[in-house]
C-alpha positions in Angstrom: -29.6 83.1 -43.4 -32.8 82.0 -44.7 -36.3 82.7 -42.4 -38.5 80.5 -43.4 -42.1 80.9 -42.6 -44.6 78.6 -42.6 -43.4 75.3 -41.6 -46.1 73.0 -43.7 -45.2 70.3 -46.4 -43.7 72.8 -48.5 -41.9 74.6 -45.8 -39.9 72.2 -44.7 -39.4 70.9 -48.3 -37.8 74.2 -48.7 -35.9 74.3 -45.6 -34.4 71.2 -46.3 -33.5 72.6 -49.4 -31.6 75.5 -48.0 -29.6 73.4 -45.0 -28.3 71.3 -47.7 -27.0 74.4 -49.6 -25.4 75.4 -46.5 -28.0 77.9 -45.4 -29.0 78.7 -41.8 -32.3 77.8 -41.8 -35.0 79.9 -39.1 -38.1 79.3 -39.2 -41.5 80.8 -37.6 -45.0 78.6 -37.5 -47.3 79.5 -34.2 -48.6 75.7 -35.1 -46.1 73.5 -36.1 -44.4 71.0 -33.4 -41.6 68.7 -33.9 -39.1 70.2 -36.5 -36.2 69.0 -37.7 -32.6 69.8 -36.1 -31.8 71.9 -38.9 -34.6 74.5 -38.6 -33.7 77.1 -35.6 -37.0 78.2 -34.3 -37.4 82.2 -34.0 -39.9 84.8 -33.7 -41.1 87.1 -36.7 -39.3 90.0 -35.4 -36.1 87.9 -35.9 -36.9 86.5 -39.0 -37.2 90.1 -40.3 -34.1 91.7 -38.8 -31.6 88.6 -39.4 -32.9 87.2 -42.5 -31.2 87.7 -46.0 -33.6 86.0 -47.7 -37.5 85.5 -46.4 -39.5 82.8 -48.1 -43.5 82.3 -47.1 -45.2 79.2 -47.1 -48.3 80.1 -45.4 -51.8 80.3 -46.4 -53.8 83.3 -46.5 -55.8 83.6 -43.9 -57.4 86.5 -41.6 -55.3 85.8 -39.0 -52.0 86.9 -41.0 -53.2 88.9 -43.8 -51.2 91.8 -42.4 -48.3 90.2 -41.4 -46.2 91.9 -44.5 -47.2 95.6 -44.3 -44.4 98.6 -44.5 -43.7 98.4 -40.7 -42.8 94.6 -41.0 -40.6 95.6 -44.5 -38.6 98.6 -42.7 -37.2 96.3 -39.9 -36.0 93.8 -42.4 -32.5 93.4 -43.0 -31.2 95.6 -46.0 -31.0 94.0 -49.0 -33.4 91.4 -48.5 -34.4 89.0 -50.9 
């Protein structure tokens, strides 16, 4: 399972990506609408405790400049990538 998140251009570039490797794609954007079948849309908390691999594609911005801090990192998954 891949969480993907930031679901611009390059996000879904990537998710694409991973569903044809044969990856379970979730995904987390506040703004994007209209996603393709083979993103599942979740919430962050999920994304960090289901994910075995995390992959951001979101600019930096005030709004999530915290959004990875150590509280985010200890309910990830062990041995995320």
């Amino acid at each position: 399972t891949v969480g993907v998140i930031g679901r611009g251009v390059i996000g879904l570039r990537f998710a694409r990506m991973a569903d044809a490797m044969g990856m379970r794609v979730r995904g987390f954007d506040p703004y994007a609408k209209d996603l393709p079948a083979y993103i599942e849309s979740t919430d962050l908390a999920t994304i960090w405790s289901e994910s075995d691999a995390i992959s951001l594609h979101c600019p930096l911005t005030a709004d999530n400049a915290k959004m990875l801090n150590a509280r985010t990192l200890a309910a990830c998954k062990k041995g995320v990538i």
